[in-house]
C-alpha positions as CSV (number, residue, x, y, z in Angstrom):
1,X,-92.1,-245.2,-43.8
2,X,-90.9,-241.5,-44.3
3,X,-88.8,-242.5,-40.5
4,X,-87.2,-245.3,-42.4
5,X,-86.0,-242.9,-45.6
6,X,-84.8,-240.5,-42.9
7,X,-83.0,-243.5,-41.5
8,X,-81.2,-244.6,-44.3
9,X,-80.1,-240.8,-45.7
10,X,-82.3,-241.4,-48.5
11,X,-85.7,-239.6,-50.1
12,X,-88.9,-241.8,-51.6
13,X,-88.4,-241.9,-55.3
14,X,-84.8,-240.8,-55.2
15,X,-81.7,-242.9,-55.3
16,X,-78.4,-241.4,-53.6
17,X,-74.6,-241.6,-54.8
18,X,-72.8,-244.5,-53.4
19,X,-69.5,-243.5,-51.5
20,X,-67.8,-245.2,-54.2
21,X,-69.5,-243.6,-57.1
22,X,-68.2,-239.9,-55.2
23,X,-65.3,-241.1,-55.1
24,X,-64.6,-241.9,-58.9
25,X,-66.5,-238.5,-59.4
26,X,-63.8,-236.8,-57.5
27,X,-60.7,-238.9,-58.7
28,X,-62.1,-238.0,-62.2
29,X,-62.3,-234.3,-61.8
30,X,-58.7,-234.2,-59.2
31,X,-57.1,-236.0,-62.3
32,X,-58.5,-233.7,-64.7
33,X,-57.4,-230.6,-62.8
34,X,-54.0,-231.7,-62.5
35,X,-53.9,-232.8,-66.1
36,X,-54.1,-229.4,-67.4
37,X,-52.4,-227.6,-64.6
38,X,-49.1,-229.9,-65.5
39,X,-50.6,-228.6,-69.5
40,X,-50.4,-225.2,-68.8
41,X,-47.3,-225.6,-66.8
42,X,-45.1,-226.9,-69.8
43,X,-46.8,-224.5,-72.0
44,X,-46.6,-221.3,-70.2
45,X,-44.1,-219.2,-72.6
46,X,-40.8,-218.4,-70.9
47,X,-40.2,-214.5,-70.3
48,X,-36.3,-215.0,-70.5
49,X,-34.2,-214.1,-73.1
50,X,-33.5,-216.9,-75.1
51,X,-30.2,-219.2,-74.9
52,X,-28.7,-217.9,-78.1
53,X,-25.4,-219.6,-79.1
54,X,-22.1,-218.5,-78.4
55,X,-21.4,-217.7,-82.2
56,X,-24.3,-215.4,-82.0
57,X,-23.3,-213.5,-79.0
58,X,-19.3,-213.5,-78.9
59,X,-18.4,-214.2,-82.8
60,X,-18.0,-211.5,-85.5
61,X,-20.5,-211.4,-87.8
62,X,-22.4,-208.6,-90.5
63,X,-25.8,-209.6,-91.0
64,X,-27.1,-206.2,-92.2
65,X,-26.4,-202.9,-93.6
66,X,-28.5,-200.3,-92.8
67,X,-30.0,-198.1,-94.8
68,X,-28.8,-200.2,-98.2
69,X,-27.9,-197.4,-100.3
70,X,-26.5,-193.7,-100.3
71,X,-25.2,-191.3,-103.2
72,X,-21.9,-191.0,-104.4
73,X,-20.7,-187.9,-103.5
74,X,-22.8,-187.3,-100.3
75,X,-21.7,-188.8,-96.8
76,X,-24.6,-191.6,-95.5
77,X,-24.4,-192.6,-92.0
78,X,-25.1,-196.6,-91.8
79,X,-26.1,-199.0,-89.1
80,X,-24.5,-202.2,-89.1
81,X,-25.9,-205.1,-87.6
82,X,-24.1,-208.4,-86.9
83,X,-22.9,-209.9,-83.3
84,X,-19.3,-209.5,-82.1
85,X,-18.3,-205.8,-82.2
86,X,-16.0,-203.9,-79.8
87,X,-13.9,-201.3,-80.0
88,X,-11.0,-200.6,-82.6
89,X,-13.6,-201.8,-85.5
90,X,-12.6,-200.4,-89.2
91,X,-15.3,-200.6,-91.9
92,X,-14.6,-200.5,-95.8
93,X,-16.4,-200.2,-98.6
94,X,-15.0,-201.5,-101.4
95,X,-11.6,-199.9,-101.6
96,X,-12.6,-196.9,-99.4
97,X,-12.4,-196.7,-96.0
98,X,-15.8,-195.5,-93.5
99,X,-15.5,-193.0,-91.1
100,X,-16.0,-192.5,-87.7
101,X,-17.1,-196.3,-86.7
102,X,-18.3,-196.2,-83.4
103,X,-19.8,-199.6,-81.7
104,X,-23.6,-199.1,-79.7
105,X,-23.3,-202.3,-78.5
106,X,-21.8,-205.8,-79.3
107,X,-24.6,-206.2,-82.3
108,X,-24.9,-202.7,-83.8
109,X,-22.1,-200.4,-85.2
110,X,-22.8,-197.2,-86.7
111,X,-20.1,-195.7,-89.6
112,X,-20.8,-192.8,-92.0
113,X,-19.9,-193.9,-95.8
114,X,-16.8,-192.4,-98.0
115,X,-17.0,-191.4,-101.3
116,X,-17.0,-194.0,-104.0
117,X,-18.0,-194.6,-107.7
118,X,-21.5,-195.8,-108.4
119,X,-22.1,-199.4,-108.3
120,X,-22.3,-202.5,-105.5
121,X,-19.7,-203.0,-103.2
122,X,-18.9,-205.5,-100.1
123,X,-19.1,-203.9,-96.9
124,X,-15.8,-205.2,-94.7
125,X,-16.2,-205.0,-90.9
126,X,-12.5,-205.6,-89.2
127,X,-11.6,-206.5,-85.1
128,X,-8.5,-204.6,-84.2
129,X,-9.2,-205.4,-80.7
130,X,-6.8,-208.2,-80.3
131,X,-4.2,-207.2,-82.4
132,X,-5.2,-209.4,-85.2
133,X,-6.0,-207.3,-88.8
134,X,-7.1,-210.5,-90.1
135,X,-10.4,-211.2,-88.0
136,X,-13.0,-209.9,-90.5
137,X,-16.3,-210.9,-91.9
138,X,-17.9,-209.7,-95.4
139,X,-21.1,-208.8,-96.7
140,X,-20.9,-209.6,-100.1
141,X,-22.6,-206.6,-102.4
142,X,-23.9,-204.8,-99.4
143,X,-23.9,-201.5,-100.1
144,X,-25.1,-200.0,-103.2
145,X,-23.6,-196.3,-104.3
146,X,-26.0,-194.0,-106.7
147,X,-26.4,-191.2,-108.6
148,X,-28.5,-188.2,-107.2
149,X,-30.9,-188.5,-109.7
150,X,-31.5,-191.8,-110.1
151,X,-33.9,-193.9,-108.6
152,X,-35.0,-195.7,-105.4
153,X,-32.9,-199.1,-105.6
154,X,-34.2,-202.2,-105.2
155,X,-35.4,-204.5,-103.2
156,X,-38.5,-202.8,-100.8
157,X,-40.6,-203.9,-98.0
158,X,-44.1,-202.8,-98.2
159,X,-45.4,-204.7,-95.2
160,X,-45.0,-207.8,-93.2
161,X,-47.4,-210.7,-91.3
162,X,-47.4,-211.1,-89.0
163,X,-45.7,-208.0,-87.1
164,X,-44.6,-209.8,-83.6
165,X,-44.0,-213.2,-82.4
166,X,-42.3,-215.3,-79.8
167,X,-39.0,-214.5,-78.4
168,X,-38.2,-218.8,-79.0
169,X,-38.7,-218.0,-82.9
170,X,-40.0,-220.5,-85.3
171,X,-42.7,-218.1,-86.5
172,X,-43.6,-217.9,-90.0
173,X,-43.6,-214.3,-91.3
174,X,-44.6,-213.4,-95.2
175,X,-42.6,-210.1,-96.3
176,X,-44.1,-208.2,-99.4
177,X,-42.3,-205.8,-101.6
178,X,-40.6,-205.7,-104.1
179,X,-37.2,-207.0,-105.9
180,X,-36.9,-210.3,-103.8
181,X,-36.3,-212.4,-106.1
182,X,-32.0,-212.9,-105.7
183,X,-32.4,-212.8,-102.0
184,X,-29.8,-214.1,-100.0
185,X,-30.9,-213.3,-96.9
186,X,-32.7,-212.0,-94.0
187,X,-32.2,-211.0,-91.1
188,X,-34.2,-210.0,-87.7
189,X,-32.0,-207.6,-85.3
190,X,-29.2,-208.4,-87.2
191,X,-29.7,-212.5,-86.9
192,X,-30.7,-214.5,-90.1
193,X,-33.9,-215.7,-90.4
194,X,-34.1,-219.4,-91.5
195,X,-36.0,-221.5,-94.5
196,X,-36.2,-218.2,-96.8
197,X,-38.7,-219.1,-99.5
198,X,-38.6,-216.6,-102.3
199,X,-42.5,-217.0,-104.0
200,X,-42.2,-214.5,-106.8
201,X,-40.5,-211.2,-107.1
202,X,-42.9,-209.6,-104.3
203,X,-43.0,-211.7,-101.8
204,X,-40.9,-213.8,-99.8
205,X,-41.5,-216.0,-96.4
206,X,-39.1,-216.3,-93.9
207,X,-38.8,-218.4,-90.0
208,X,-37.7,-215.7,-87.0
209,X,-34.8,-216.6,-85.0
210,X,-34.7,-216.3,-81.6
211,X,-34.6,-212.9,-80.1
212,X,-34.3,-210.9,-76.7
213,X,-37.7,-208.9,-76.3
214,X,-38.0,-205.8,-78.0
215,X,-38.6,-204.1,-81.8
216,X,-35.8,-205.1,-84.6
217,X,-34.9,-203.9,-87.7
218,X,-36.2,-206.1,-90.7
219,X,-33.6,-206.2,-93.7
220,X,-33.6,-208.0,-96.8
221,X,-30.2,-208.2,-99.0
222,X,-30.9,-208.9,-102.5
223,X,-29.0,-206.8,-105.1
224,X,-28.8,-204.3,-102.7
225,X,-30.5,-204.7,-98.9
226,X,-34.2,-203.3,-98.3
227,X,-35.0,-202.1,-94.4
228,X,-38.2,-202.0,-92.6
229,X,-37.0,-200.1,-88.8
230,X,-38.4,-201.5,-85.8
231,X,-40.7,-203.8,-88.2
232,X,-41.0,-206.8,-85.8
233,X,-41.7,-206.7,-82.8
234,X,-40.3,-209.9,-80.1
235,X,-42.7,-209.9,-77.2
236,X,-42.8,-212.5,-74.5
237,X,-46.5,-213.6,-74.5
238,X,-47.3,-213.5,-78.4
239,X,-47.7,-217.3,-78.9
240,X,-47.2,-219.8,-81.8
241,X,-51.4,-220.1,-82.7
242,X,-51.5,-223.6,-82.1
243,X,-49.9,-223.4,-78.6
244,X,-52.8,-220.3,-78.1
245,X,-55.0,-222.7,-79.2
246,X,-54.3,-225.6,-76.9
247,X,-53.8,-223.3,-73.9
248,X,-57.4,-221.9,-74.3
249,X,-58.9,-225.6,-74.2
250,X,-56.4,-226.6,-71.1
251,X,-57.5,-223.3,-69.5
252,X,-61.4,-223.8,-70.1
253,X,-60.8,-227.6,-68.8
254,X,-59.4,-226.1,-66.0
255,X,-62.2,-223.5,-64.8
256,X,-64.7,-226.1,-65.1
257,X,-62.9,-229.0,-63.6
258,X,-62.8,-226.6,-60.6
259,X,-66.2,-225.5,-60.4
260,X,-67.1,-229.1,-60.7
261,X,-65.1,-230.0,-57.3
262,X,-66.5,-226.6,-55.5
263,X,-69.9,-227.9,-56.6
264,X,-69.6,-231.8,-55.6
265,X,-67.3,-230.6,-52.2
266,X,-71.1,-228.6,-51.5
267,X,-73.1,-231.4,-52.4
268,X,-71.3,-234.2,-50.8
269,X,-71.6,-231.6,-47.4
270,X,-75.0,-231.2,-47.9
271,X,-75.9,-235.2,-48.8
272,X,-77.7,-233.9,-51.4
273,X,-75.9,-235.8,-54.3
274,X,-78.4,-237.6,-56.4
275,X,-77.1,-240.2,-58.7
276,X,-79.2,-238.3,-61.5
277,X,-76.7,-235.6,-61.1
278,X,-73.7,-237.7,-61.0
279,X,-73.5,-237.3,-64.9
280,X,-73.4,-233.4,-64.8
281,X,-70.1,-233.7,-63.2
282,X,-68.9,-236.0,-65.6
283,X,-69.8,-233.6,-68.7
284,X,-69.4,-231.0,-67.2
285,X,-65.1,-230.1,-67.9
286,X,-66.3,-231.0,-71.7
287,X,-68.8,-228.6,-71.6
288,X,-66.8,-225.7,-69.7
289,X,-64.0,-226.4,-72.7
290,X,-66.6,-226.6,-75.9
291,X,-68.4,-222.6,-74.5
292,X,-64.2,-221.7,-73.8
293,X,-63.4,-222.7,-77.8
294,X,-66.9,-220.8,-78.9
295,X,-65.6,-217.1,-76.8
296,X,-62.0,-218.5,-78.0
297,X,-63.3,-218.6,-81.7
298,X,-65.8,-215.3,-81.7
299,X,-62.8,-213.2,-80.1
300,X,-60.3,-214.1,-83.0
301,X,-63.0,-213.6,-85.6
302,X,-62.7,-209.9,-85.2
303,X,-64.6,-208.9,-82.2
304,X,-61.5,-207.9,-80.4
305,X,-57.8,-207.8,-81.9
306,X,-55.4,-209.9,-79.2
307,X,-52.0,-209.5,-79.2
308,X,-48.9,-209.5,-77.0
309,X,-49.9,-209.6,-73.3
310,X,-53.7,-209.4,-74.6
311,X,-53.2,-213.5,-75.1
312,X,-52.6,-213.7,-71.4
313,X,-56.1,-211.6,-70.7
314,X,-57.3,-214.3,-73.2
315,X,-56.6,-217.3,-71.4
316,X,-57.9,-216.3,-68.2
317,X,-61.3,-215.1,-69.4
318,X,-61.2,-218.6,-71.4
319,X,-60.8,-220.3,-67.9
320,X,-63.4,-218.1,-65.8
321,X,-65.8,-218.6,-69.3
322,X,-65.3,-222.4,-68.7
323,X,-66.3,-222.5,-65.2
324,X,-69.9,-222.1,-66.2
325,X,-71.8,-221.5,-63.5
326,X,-75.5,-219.9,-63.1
327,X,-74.1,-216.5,-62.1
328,X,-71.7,-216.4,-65.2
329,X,-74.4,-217.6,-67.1
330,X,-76.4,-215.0,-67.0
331,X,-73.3,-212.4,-67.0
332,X,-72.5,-213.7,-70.6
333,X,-76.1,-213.3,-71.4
334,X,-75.9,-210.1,-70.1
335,X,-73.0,-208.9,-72.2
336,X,-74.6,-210.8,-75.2
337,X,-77.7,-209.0,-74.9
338,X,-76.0,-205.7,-74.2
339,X,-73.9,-205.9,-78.1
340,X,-76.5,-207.8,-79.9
341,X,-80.2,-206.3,-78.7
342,X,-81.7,-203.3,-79.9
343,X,-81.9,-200.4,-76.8
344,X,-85.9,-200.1,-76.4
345,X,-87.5,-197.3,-76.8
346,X,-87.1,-194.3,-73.9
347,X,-90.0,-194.5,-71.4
348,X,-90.8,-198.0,-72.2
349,X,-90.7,-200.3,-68.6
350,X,-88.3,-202.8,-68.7
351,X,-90.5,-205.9,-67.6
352,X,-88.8,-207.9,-64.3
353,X,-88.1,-210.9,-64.8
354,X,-85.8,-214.2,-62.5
355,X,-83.0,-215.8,-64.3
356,X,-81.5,-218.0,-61.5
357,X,-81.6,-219.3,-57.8
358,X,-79.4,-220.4,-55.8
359,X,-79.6,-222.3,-54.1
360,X,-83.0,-223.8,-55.2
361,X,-83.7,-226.0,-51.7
362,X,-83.5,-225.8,-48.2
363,X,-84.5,-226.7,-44.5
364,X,-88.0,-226.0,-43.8
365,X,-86.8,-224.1,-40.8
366,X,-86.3,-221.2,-42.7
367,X,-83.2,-218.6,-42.6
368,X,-81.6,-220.6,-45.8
369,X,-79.6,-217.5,-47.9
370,X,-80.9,-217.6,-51.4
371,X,-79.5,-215.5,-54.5
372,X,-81.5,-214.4,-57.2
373,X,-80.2,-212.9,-60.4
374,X,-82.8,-211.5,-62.9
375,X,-83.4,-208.0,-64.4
376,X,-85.9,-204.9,-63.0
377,X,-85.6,-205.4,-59.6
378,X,-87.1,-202.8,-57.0
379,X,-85.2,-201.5,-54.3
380,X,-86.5,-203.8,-52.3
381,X,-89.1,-205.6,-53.9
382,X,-91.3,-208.3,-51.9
383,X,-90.1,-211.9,-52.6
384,X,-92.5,-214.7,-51.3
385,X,-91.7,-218.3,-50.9
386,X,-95.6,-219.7,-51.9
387,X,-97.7,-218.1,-49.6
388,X,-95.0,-216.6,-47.6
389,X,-92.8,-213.5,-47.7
390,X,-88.8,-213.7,-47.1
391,X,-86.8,-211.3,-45.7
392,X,-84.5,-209.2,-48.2
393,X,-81.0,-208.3,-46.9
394,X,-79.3,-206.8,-49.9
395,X,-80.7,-205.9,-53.6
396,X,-79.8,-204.3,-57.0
397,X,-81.7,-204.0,-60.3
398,X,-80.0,-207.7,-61.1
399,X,-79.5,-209.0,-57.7
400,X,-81.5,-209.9,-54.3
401,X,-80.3,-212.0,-51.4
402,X,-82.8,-213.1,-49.4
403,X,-82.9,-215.4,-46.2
404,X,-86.1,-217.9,-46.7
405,X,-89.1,-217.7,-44.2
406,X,-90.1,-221.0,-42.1
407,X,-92.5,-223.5,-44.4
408,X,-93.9,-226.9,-44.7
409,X,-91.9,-229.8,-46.2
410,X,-92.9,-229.2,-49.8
411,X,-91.8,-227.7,-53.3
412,X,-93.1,-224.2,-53.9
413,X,-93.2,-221.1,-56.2
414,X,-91.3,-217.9,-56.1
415,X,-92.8,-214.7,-56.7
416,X,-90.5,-211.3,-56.9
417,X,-92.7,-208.2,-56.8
418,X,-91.9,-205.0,-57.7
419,X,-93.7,-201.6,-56.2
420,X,-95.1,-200.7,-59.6
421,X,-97.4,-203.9,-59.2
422,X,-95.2,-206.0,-61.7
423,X,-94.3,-209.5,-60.4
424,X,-92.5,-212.4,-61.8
425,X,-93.0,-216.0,-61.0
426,X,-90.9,-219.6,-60.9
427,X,-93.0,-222.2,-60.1
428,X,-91.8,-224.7,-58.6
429,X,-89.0,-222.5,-58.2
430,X,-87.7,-223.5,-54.5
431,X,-88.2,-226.8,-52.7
432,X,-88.0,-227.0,-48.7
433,X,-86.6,-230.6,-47.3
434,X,-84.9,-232.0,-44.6
């Protein structure tokens, strides 16, 4: 009878996958790893400055003024933010002209202030370039002139969330202060924000437009304009939450999807695939993606702060967490046990113990390469495979490899043993088959 099993690839009492049923298995998991590359793919954020407009880039405009105040009889110097500027600019305010306008680049001009009488007054930015005195833009009221002693004008920004986002835009960004409440608008690195919703006097929310990469000035014009330098910062891998979100499941799909086809490429080599297991593959993407959300979720309630290029560092560890294997298993456990457990007391053993085998059969011949992961290991301890002892070829206090001894057909325990007498036992822990 046993001949007969032998003959026909299968065990007594255990039914094999079917051909067929591997192959669904596989077209399953090869359609799932593609799925979320092609995800990931159309999701990864783009590193390039974005495609502004040509009205943004060639066009003169003033979007800015800053700072948004200076006193009447002292000399302020200003930084003007708009798109357009070149050489040959003039700058007035109100009836007086600013001196010494000098362009930094086509969206920032810097001019110090003349004197003028106290009150609001419309900054005027001119292009002499082309010959033509009549290419101007205004910013209405954008400049306000004070007395020494009086004091700070309104508006203020007190703080902003959040402080960096995409360089596409379209992040929402609350701005709290004060004196908001006749704003007209704002402006990132001298380009307007969108949908400005003034809430109350304090606070206001705004949309980002798109930006090149780097820190911008925040300013407010209301009554007067309000600056926050270098508030907001444009980086290329802070990510609108819900695209984070989606790319941590795609990524956590992915690691596991791909530890599914190592594993069922080692089975299906070994003809060891038992339809009992066929399941595991099945579940097993959904399961890699469910533990991925969980380390997703506990990382963003506070154990660690991700921003920026940190997202990227997020996504990958979401996608090695969703691989889920033994060995990463027990790392996780590891690093759980290391934040979470009290440190026992000094001089107190540390009792050995076997987390995992792998792998957990093998030919009765012997000379099978078997890892154990545990804790308390000797350097070497004895490991026996039921009555007989293997042969250790490398160890650590978490690790042994081990090549298995000759043995009978039959399912046995295994014993670790350490020099100080301590031992730990699987039983059942290791099975020897043809």
């Amino acid at each position: 009878m046993k001949e007969w099993f032998e003959g026909q690839d299968i065990a007594p009492g255990k039914s094999y996958a079917t051909s067929c049923m591997i192959g669904w298995v596989a077209f399953y998991l090869v359609l799932l790893t593609t799925g979320t590359i092609t995800g990931l793919v159309l999701l990864w954020p783009s590193c390039e400055n974005p495609n502004l407009t040509s009205g943004h880039v060639n066009e003169l405009t003033v979007t800015s003024v800053s700072p948004g105040f200076g006193k009447t009889g002292e000399q302020t110097l200003l930084s003007i933010r708009g798109s357009g500027f070149t050489d040959n600019m003039t700058v007035d305010f109100g009836n007086a002209q600013g001196l010494n306008p000098k362009v930094a680049d086509s969206t920032q001009l810097r001019v110090t202030t003349p004197s003028h009488t106290k009150g609001l007054v419309d900054v005027v930015v001119t292009n002499h370039s082309n010959g033509d005195p009549t290419t101007s833009r205004v910013l209405p009221r954008g400049f306000l002139y004070v007395d020494a002693n009086d004091p700070p004008p309104k508006p203020s920004i007190d703080s902003l969330k959040p402080v960096s986002g995409p360089l596409t835009g379209g992040q929402t960004v609350t701005i709290k202060g004060s004196g908001f409440q006749n704003t007209t608008m704002v402006s990132f690195g001298g380009l307007p924000g969108t949908n400005i919703n003034v809430l109350d006097d304090a606070t206001l929310v705004v949309t980002t437009p798109p930006h090149s990469e780097g820190k911008v000035d925040i300013a407010v014009s209301a009554n007067g304009v309000a600056l926050a330098p270098e508030g907001y910062n444009y980086t290329c891998w802070d990510i609108i939450p819900s695209h984070l979100f989606l790319m941590i499941i795609l990524s956590s799909a992915l690691g596991s999807s791909l530890h599914g086809l190592r594993s069922l490429v080692w089975h299906v080599g070994d003809r060891n695939l038992q339809n009992s297991r066929l399941l595991k593959y099945f579940l097993l993407p959904l399961i890699g993606t469910a533990i991925g959300v969980i380390f997703f979720l506990a990382v963003s309630a506070g154990f660690y702060t991700v921003q920026g290029t940190g997202n990227m560092i997020l996504i990958g560890l979401s996608g090695l967490v969703g691989m889920f294997s033994d060995e990463a298993a027990v790392k996780l456990k590891k690093i759980a046990e290391g934040l979470l457990t009290e440190v026992p007391p000094a001089g107190k053993n540390t009792p050995i113990t076997v987390a995992s085998i792998t792998p957990k059969s093998g030919s009765p011949i012997g000379n099978t390469e078997v890892t154990i992961l545990g804790e308390a290991f000797d350097e070497p301890p004895i490991v026996r495979f039921g009555n007989k002892e293997a042969t250790v070829k490398k160890c650590s206090p978490n690790f042994i490899l081990v090549t298995t001894p000759a043995h009978t057909e039959e399912t046995v325990d295994l014993t670790v043993i350490n020099k100080n007498g301590q031992s730990f036992t699987v039983r059942d822990g290791y099975e020897y088959k043809y």
